[in-house]
C-alpha positions in Angstrom: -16.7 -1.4 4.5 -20.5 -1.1 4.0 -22.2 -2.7 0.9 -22.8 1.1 -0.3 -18.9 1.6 0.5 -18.4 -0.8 -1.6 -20.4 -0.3 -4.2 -19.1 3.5 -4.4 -15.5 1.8 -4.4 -16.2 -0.6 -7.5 -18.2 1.4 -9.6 -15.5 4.4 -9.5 -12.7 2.6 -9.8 -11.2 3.3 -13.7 -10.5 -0.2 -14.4 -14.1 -0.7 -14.3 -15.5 2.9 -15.7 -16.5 1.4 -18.9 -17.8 -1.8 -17.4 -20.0 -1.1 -13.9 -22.8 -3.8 -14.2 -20.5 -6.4 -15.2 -17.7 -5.2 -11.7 -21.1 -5.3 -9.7 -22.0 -8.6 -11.3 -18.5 -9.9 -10.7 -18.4 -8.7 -6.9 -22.1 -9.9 -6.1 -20.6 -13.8 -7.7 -17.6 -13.5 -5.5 -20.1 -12.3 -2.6 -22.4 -15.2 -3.2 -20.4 -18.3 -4.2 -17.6 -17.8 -1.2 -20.8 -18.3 1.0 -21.8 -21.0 -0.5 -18.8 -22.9 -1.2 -16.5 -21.6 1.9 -13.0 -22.3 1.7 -10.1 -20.8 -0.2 -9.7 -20.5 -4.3 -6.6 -20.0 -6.4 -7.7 -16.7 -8.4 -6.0 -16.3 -11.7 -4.9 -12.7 -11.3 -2.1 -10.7 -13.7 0.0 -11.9 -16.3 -0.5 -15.5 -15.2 0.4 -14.8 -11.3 -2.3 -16.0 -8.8 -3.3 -16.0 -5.2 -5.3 -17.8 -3.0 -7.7 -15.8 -1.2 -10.5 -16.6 1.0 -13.8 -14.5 1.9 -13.1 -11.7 4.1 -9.2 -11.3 3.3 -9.9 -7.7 2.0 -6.2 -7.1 0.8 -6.8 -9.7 -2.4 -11.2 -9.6 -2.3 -10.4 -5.9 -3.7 -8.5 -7.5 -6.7 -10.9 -9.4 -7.8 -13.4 -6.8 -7.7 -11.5 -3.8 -10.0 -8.3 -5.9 -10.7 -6.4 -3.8 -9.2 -7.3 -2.6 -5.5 -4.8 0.5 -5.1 -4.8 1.4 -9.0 -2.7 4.3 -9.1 0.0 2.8 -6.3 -0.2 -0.4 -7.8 -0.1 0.9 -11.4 3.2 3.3 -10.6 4.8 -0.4 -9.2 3.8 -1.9 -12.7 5.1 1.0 -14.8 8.6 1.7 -12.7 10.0 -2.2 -11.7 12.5 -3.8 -13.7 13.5 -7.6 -14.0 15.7 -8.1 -11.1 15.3 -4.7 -9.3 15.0 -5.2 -5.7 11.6 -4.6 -4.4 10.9 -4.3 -0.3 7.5 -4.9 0.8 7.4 -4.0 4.8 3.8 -5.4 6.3 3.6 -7.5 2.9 0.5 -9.0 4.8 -0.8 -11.5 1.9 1.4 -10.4 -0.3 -0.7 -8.6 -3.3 2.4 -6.2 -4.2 5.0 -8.6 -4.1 3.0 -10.9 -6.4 2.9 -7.8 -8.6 6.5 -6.9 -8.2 8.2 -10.1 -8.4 5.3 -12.7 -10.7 4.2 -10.3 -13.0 7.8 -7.8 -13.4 9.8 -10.4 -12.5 12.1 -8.3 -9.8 13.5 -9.9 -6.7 11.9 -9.5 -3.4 11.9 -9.2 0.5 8.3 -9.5 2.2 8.2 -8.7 6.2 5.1 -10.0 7.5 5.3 -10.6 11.2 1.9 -12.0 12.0 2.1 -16.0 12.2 -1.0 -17.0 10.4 -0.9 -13.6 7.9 2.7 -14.8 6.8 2.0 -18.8 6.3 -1.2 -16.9 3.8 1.6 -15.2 2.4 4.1 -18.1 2.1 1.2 -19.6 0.0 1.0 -17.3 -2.3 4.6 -16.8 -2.5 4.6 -21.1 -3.8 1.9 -20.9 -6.4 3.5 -18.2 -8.1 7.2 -20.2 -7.8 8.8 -16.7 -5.9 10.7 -18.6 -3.1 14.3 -18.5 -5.0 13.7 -14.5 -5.9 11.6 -13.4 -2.9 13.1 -13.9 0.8 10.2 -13.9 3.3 10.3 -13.0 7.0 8.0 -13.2 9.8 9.6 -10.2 11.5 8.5 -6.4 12.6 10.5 -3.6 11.2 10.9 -1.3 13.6 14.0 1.3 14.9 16.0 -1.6 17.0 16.2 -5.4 17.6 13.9 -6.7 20.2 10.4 -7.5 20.8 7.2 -6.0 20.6 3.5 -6.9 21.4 1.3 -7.3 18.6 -2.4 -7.8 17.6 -2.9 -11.4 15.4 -6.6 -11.2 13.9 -7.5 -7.8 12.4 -6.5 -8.8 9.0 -5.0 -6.0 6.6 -5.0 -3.8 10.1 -3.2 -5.7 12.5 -0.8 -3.7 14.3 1.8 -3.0 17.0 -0.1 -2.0 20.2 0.7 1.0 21.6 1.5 2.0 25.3 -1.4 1.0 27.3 -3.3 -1.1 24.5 -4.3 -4.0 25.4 -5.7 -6.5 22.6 -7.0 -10.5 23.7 -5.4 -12.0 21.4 -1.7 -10.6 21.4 1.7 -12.0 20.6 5.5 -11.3 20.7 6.6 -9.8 17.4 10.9 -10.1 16.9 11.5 -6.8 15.6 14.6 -5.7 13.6 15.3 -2.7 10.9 15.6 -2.4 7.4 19.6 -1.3 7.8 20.2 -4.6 9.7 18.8 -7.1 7.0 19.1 -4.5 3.9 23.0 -4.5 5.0 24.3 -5.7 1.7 21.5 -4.8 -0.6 20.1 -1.8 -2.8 17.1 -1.6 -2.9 14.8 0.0 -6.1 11.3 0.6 -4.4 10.1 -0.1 -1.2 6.2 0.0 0.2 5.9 0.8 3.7 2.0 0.0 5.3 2.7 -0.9 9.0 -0.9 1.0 10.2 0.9 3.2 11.6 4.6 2.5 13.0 6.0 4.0 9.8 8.2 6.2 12.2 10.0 3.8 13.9 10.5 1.5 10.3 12.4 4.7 9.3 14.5 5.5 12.4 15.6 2.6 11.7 16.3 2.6 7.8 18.8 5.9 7.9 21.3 4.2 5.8 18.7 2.4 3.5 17.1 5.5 2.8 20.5 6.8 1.5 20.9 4.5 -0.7 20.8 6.0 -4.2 19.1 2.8 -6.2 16.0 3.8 -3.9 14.2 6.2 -6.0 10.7 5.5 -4.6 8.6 4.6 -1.4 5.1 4.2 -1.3 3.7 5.0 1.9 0.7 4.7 3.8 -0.4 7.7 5.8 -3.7 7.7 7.1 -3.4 9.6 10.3 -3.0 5.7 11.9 0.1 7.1 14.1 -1.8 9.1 16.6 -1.8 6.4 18.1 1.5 6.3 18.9 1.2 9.8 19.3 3.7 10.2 15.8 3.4 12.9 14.1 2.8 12.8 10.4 4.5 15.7 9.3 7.6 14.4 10.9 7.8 11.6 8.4 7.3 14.0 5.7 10.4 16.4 7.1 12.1 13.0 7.5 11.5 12.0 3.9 12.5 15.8 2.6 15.9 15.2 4.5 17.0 12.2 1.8 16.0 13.7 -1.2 12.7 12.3 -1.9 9.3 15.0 -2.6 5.9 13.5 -2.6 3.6 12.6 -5.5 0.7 10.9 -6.5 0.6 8.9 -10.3 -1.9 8.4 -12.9 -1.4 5.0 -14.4 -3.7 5.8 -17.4 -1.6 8.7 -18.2 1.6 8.2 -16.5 2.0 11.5 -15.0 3.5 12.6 -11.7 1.5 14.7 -9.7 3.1 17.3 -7.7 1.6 17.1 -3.7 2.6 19.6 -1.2 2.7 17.3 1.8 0.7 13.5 1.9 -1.6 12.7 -0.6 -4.8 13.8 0.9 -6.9 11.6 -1.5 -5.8 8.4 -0.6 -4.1 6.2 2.0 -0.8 6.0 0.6 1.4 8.7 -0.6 4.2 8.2 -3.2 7.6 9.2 -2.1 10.0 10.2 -5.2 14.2 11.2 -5.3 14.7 12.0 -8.9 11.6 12.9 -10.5 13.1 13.3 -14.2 15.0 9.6 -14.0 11.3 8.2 -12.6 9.2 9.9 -15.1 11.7 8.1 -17.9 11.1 4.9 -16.4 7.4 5.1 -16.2 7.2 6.5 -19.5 9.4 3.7 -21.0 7.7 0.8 -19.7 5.8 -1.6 -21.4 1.9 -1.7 -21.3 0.3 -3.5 -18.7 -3.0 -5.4 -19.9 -5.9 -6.3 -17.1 -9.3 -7.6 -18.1 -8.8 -6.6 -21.4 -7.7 -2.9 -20.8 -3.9 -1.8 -21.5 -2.3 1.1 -19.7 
């Protein structure tokens, strides 16, 4: 992201529309003093959860600089999990959500993370926050069958399955399974698919997941990343339609649904809902969350 990227990113974000200079002030510190002082720093975060983060690692650097990186995703976890809910978090990478879902609301977890040196980050973080009896991590792909696929290892929040003919330096073997094999026994409340990408093949092989009634949401990202596997978007969306689930995007400040007709078009991830009435009387009932002084 460029510095004016990123500068557009922080100032706009609502968690910081009252407060620009002091976001700017905050990201040029972070900027500055993980230069100077390289190495990695427990960051006091929501609620009393934490993570360690290290320059660079862009899936927790966005936290620190609006609190919240993906506000209205992140804000519709806050708002809809329950103690104890089950919450599935497939390409957890450091594991920002599950820290959300299972520190600061207290639900249960599974975290699939199959890059070696991403999932020992997330491990980490899993410790200082004192998750490993309610959140089961694995260093696995999700895909449509058990086997083995080629992935890349050092793109950060982007690495990804290659694709037929891809070739990446520094790839590994991946063990690959599905969300039916290891959800087996389990129901599942919410589930965040971001797998750059493979999101097809994470559903072929979820059919009888996805039918599970306690799902009544998936957050998805859908950023035209599946061209190349030549998947086609609107395929997940038909897929999606078939169990009972419409799209929407959320408000946090507000807590209101709002209606999409296809994938949300204004950001990455699009919100994927079965009941809307029964969500909106969850989001509505929940308690305030509180971040850098602002409730919502």
């Amino acid at each position: 992201m460029s510095v004016l990227n990123l500068l557009k990113f922080i100032t706009t974000h609502p968690l910081n529309k009252d407060e620009k200079l002091k976001a700017i002030v905050q990201c040029a510190k972070w900027q500055i003093g993980s230069r100077l002082v390289p190495g990695e720093i427990i960051y006091n975060w929501i609620n009393g959860s934490k993570f360690l983060v290290r320059t660079g690692e862009t899936g927790l650097t966005g936290n620190i600089y609006t609190g919240l990186h993906e506000f209205p995703d992140m804000g519709f976890l806050l708002h809809i999990l329950r103690a104890n809910d089950l919450f599935i978090d497939v390409g957890a990478n450091v594991g920002s959500y599950t820290i959300l879902a299972c520190a600061v609301k207290g639900a249960r977890g599974y975290a699939f993370e199959p890059v070696p040196t991403t999932y020992k980050r997330l491990i980490e973080n899993i410790r200082i926050n004192h998750l490993e009896d309610s959140v089961k991590c694995l260093s696995i792909g999700i895909g449509f069958e058990q086997g083995v696929i080629e992935f890349t290892s050092d793109m950060d929040t982007v690495n990804h399955a290659l694709a037929d003919g891809e070739k990446h330096s520094n790839a590994i073997s991946v063990e690959v399974s599905t969300l039916d094999v290891v959800l087996k026994n389990e129901s599942p409340a919410l589930m965040k698919i971001d797998v750059e990408g493979y999101e097809t093949p994470v559903l072929e092989g979820a059919s009888e997941t996805l039918k599970k009634q306690s799902l009544h949401s998936v957050i998805m990202e859908l950023n035209g990343s599946g061209n190349r596997y030549n998947y086609d978007e609107s395929r997940i969306l038909e897929m999606m339609f078939d169990y009972g689930f419409k799209t929407y995007s959320y408000n946090p400040l507000n807590r209101n649904l709002i209606n999409l007709n296809g994938k949300n078009l204004s950001s990455g991830n699009t919100l994927f809902i079965r009941d809307k009435t029964e969500v909106l009387e969850r989001l509505k009932s929940s308690p305030m969350v509180t971040i850098r002084g602002k409730w919502f």
